[in-house]
Structures are given as structure tokens and as C-alpha cells.
N, C-alpha and C positions, 0 to 999 in steps of 0.2 A: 815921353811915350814913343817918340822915334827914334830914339835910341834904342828903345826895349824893343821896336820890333827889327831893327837892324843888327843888333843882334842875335837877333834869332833867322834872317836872312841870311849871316855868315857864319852860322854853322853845318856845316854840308849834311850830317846826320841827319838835326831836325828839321831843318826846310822841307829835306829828301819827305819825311815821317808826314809833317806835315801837309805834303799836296800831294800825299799817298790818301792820306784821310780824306781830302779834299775830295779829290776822284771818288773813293765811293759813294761818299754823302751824296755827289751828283749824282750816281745810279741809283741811291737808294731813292729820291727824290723823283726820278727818271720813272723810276716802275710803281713811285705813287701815284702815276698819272695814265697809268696804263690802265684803261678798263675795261674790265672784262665782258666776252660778245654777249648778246640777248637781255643788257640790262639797260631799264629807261632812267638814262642818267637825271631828267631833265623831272620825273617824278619823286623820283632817289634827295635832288635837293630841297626841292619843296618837304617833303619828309624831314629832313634836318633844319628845317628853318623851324617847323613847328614844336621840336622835340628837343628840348635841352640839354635832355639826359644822354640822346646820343651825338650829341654838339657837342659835351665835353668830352665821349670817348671821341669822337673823329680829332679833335684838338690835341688829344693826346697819341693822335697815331700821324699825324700830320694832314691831317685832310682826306687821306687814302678811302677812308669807308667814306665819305662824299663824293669819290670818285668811283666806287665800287672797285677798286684795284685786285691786279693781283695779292698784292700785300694787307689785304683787307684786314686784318688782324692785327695789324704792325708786331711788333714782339711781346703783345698782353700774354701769350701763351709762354712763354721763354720767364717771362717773370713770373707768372704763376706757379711755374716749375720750380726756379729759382727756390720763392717763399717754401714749397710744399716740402722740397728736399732741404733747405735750412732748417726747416721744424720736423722734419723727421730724425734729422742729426741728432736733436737733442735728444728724441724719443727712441730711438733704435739704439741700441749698441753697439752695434756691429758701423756701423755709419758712423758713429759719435769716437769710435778706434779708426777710422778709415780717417775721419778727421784732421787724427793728430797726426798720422806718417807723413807730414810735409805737404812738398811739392806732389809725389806720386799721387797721395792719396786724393788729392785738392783735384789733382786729372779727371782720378776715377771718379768723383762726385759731378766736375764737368759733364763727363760723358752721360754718366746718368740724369743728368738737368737737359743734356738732347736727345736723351732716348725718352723723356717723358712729356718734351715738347711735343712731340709728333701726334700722340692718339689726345692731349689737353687743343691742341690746333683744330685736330679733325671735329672732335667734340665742339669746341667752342664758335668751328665756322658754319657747322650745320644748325646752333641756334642762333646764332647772328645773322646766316641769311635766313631764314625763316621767319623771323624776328622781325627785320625789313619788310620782307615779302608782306607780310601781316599787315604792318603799317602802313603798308599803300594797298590794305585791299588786294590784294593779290598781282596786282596791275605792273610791281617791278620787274617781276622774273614771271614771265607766260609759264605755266604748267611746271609750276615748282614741285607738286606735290609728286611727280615724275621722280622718280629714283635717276634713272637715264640721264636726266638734266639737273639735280641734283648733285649727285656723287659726281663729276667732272668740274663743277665748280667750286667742289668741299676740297678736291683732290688740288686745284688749282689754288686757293687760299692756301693750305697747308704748305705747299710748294713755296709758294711767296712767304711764309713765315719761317722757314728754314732757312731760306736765302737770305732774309735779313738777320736770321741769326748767323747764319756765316760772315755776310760784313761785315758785323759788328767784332767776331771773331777774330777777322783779320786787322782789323782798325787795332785791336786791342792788340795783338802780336807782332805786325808788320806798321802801326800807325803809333798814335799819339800816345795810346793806350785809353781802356775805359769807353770799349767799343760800342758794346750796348746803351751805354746812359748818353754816349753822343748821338746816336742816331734818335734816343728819343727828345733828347733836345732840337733837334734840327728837326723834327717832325714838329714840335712845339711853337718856334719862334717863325718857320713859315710858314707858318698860317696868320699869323702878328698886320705882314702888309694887305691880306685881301681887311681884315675887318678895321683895318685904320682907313682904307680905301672906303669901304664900305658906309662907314662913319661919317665922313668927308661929302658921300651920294647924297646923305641925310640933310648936314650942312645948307649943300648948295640947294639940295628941296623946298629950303625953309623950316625945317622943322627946329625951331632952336630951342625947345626945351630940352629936347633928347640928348640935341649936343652940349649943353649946359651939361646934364647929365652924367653924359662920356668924358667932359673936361674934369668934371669933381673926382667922378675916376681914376681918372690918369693920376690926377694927385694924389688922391688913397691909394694907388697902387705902389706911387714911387717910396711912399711912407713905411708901406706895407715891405716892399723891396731893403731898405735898409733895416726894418724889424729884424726881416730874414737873414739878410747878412749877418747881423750882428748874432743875432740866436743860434743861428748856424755854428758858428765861430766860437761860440762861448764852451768854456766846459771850466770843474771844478778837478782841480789840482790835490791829487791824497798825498803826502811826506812822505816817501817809503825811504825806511835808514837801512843800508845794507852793512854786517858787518864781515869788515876784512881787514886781511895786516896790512895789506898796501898804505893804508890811510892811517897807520899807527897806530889801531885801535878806536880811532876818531868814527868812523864808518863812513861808508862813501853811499853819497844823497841819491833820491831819486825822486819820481813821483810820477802817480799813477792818475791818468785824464780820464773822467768821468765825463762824460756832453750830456747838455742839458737835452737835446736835440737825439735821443739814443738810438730813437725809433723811423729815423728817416720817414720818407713817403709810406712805408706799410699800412701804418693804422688809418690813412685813408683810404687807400685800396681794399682794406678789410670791409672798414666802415661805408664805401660805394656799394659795395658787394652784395652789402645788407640791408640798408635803407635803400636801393632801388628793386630788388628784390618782389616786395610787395604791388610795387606797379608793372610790374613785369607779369607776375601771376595776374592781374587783374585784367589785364589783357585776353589771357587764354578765357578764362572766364566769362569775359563781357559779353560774348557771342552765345554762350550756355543757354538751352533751355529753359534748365530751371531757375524760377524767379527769385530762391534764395542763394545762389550762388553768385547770380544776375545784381542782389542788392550788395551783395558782399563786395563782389568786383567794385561798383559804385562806389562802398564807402572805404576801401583801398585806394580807388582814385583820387577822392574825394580828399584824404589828410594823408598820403605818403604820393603826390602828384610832383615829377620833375618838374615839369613844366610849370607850375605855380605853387614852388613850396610853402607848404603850412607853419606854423607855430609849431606844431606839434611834431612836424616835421624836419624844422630846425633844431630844435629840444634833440630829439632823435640822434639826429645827426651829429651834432657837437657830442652829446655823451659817448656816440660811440666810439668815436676817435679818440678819445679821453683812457675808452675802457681797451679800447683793443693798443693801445699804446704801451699800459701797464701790462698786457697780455704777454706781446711780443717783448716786452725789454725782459718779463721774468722769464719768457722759457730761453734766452741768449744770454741775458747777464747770470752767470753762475758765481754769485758772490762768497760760498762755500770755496771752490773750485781756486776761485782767485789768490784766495787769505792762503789756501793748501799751497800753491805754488807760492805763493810770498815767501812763505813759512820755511819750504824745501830750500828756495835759494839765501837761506840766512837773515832775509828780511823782517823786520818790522813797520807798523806806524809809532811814530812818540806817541806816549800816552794810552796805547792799546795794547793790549795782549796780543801774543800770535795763537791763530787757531778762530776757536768759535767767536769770541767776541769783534775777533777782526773783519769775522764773516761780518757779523751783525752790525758792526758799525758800518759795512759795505753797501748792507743793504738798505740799511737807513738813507744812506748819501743818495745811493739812486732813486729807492722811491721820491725823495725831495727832487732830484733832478726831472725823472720822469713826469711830476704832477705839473712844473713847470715846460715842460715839453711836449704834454700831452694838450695843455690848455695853448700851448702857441702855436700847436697842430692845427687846433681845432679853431682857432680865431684864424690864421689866415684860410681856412678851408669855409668856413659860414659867412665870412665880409661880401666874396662875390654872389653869393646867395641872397643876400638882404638887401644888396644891388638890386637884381631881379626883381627881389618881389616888392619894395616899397620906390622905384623908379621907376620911369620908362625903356629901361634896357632891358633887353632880354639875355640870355645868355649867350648866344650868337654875336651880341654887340661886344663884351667884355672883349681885350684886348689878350687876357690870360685869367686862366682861375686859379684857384691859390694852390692847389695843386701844382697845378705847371709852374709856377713862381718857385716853389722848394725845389722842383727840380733843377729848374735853368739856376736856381744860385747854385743847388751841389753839383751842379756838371762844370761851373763857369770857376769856381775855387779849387777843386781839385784839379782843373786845367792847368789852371797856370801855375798849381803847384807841380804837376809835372814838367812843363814847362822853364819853370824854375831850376830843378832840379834836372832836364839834360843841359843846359847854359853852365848847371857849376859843374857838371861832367865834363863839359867843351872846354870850360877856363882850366880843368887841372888836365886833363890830353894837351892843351898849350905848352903846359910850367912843364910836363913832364914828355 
């Protein structure tokens, strides 16, 4: 291990790339603690102690919405973007041709991912504060319901969600690369010491059921952590025989990776989207005059409740992940599309036809893969859920939720395969 990182010390590029990165993460980190004038911080936490639901978004933006930061957003809009224009590619034509011109075209879809950040930001920060505002009774933000004091704070979030899409920017061009999924790693893992800290508070209280608790944890989580590694990592290998004369006729080999894992983090983010959804409406509602809207609210709290998920709530949740997993891999895996270009380049599989059948043995392999990947989705996404509700932890206590675990393994493997990969650029700039 101290070789690998002395190595990576004596290469003057990556080091340089390196504590380029380093530096921003500081400032992205710097301006999560910035917060913003006229808000009661000190009501704002109490608010997240009680609410799980925005426990795990603040987790996911580093703490920032606990501190009501500029950055209050973190980059939830950027990926939003992100998803909205990947799933339009497929559905548009004209995007789905923009597509294929390369590097150009991959610009122009860029540009378009922060030009549709901007009004998904403004959008998304005027019900997040409001949102807050609500959940303290009005008491976070004096006279929110003010346009005046309103729109300077929406304009202010949006501001902070652009800036972290530009670090990430630069990380990715002038750093490590892989700019955005670092910053929301480093939003993820520091938050790691205040609730290990926090934990520790409990401890020395006496409380030692909780912490019995928190210890079984850690150890489902570490179990849970090489799941994910290993799932992550997995994929299923197709023969592709290409023929050519080089190879004397023989045909020269290939194969095409299939991951069981196709669907990365999306079909959570789908699936939050939608099962919190329901207690979100029940909110606006709960205050309603009318007393059948007034029961409705109630019984939306009642079985779709962050804060103390249901059975039925659970059920909920794992399916969706399940369905929106096979969602997202059909509208991206074009198993048709695939076999056409095999086909074009002289390719076969043994034993398969080229063309339609190649499609359809395609798509068989991935539905197998995806049902296997939609269910290791949805198991490490419900494990810290069933924490909460049949222990004593809350979700405050959890250390990471399965969410942030897929993350931090796919930012922490593609690292040091970049990694990897400037060191053997460094060792052939040596030979050469």
C-alpha cells in the first residue's frame, strides 16, 4: 500500500490532478457550511432529527440542507437533468443522432444538461424551502410567504447549484476526472464522523441497547459493503467471433460485458421519488379544512410514513426499485441496435444467428441480469430501512444508507481505476 501511494506521489501529472481535486472538495465542503442570512439554524436541526426522509436527502448532499447552505440543493438538479436528457435520447431522434457524432455531439448534450439544470434548480429550491418552512411551522424562514424574501433565496440556491456543477466540471477536466460523482461522495462520507461521533454521545449516556444496535450494524453494513463490491464488479461475458483474414480464417475473439448491476443508483432515485411522494402530499393536506381530505392526509401518513415505515411500505418500496430498474435498463440497453452493429462489423455469437435471434438472445441475458440487479438494488436499499423500524436506531443514527453505499463503492472503483490507468501512462512516458 505504500508503494501504491508512492507511486502515485512521483508522478508529477497525477499528484499535480490530484491536490487540484483536493482543493475543490475543500471549497465545495467550505460553502456547505455557509448559511444562508435569516434562517434558524438551531430549528432547521431539530427538523432533521425528526424526519428521516430529509436525513437521507441531507446525507446525500453532505450535510448542506442541515446547514441551510448556499449549496442547499447539492447537484440533486444536475442529475435530474442528467436522467431526464439520457431518457429523452432514446425518445427523441434528433438527440438519439446528436448522440452518435462523438465527442461534439456528447458537448452539445453537456450543454444541454446545464441549461436544464438552471430552471429544475429554481423549481426544486422553491419547494424545498417551502417544504422546510412548513415543517417548522413557519418559524424557519420569518415571512416566507413574501416573494421579496423568497426569490433571493431561490436565486441564491440556484447560484450554489451551478457552482457545484462547475467544480465538479473542473475536477472532471482539470482533476482526477469523474467530477460530479466525487463531490457527491465527499458530501456522503462527511457526514460518516459527526453520526459515528454521535453514536459514541449515546455510548458514554449509557444507553447500551442502541449501541448494541449501531455495532450489529456496522457489521451488516460491512457484509452489505463487500455484497456491493462484488455485485458491482460482476458482469456476464457474450463470445462475440469476429471474422477476418488476419486470423487465417480462424476469426479473431471478443466479448461483450453485460453487468449484472446495469442500472446503477437510478432506480432508487426513481423509486424515492415515488414512495415519498404520498407523504409529501399529505402534508399540504393535513392543515385542509375539509375533513375528507384531512382523513386522506392521515391515512397517507399513516402507511407511506418516512419516519416509521410500514410493511406496506416496505413491499412498496422494494418493488419499485425492482420495476424501475427493468424500466431504465430497457429504454438504454437496445438489444436490437447491439446484434445490428455486431452484425455490420462481421460479428457473430457461436451458436446464434446474426440479426433477430441475436437481438433476442440479448435480451434474454439482460432481463436475467437485470432481475438479479434489480433485487440487489432493492436489498441493499430496504436492509437500512428495517434497521429503523424493528431497532432502536433511527435513520439519523445509520452510519450510511444503501444508497450512499452504491455510491461510495462506484466512485471508490472507478477511482482507482483511473488511477490505475494514469501510473501505466506515467510507466510508458518513462520507457519512452
Amino acid at each position: 500500500m505504500f508503494k501504491y501511494f508512492r507511486e502515485i506521489w512521483h508522478s508529477p501529472t497525477l499528484r499535480t490532478k490530484i491536490l487540484f481535486t483536493l482543493f475543490l472538495l475543500f471549497v465545495f465542503r467550505l460553502a456547505a457550511h455557509l448559511t444562508l442570512p435569516g434562517v434558524n439554524v438551531t430549528i432547521l436541526r431539530r427538523i432533521f432529527e425528526q424526519n428521516s426522509l430529509l436525513g437521507v436527502f441531507s446525507a446525500l448532499t453532505g450535510g448542506s440542507m442541515e446547514n441551510f447552505s448556499i449549496v442547499l440543493m447539492g447537484l440533486s438538479p444536475y442529475i435530474n437533468a442528467s436522467i431526464i436528457l439520457q431518457l429523452m435520447t432514446v425518445v427523441i431522434p434528433s438527440l438519439e443522432a446528436l448522440s452518435k457524432e462523438g465527442m461534439e455531439g456528447q458537448r452539445k448534450i453537456n450543454q444541454y444538461t446545464r441549461w436544464l439544470t438552471i430552471p429544475l434548480a429554481i423549481l426544486q429550491s422553491y419547494g424545498m424551502i417551502l417544504l422546510l418552512n412548513r415543517s417548522a411551522n413557519g418559524q424557519l424562514i420569518p415571512d416566507a410567504s413574501s416573494f421579496s424574501v423568497l426569490l433571493p433565496l431561490m436565486i441564491t440556491v440556484t447560484a450554489g447549484t451551478v457552482f457545484s456543477m462547475w467544480l465538479g466540471e473542473q475536477i472532471t477536466e482539470r482533476g482526477i476526472g469523474n467530477g460530479i460523482s466525487i463531490l457527491i461522495f465527499a458530501g456522503i462520507i462527511s457526514d460518516m464522523p459527526t453520526r459515528i461521533g454521535r453514536m459514541l454521545g449515546v455510548a458514554q449516556a449509557g444507553d447500551s441497547s442502541k449501541m448494541i444496535d449501531f455495532l450489529i450494524f456496522i457489521v451488516i453494513s460491512a457484509v452489505m459493503l463487500i455484497f456491493v463490491v462484488l455485485v458491482t464488479e460482476a458482469q456476464r461475458n457474450i463470445p462475440i467471433t469476429y471474422a477476418t483474414r488476419a486470423t487465417g480464417g480462424k476469426g479473431e475473439k471478443s466479448f461483450l460485458p453485460i453487468r449484472v448491476n446495469q442500472a446503477g443508483m437510478i432506480p432508487i432515485i426513481f423509486a424515492i421519488s415515488i414512495i415519498t411522494f404520498p407523504s409529501v402530499l399529505a402534508q399540504f393536506f393535513q392543515a385542509s379544512a375539509s375533513p375528507k381530505l384531512k382523513a386522506f392526509a392521515d391515512f397517507l401518513l399513516q402507511y407511506f410514513n418516512t419516519n416509521n415505515p410500514t410493511t406496506i411500505y416496505l413491499i412498496s418500496y422494494f418493488l419499485l426499485v425492482i420495476a424501475f430498474s427493468y424500466f431504465y435498463v430497457s429504454v438504454t440497453f437496445n438489444p436490437e441496435k447491439i446484434a445490428d452493429d455486431i452484425q455490420k462489423r462481421g460479428g457473430f455469437i457461436p451458436g446464434i444467428r446474426p440479426g433477430r435471434q441475436t437481438a433476442e438472445f440479448l435480451g434474454k441475458v439482460s432481463n436475467r441480469m437485470d432481475l438479479f440487479g434489480g433485487l440487489f438494488i432493492a436489498i441493499v436499499a430496504v436492509v437500512p430501512m428495517l434497521f429503523t423500524r424493528y431497532t432502536s436506531l433511527s435513520s439519523g443514527d445509520l452510519i450510511i444508507s444503501g444508497s450512499g453505499m452504491i455510491i461510495v463503492v462506484g466512485v471508490v472503483l472507478e477511482l482507482m481505476r483511473q488511477i490505475n490507468a494514469q501510473l501505466v501512462m506515467h510507466d510508458y512516458d518513462k520507457l519512452y
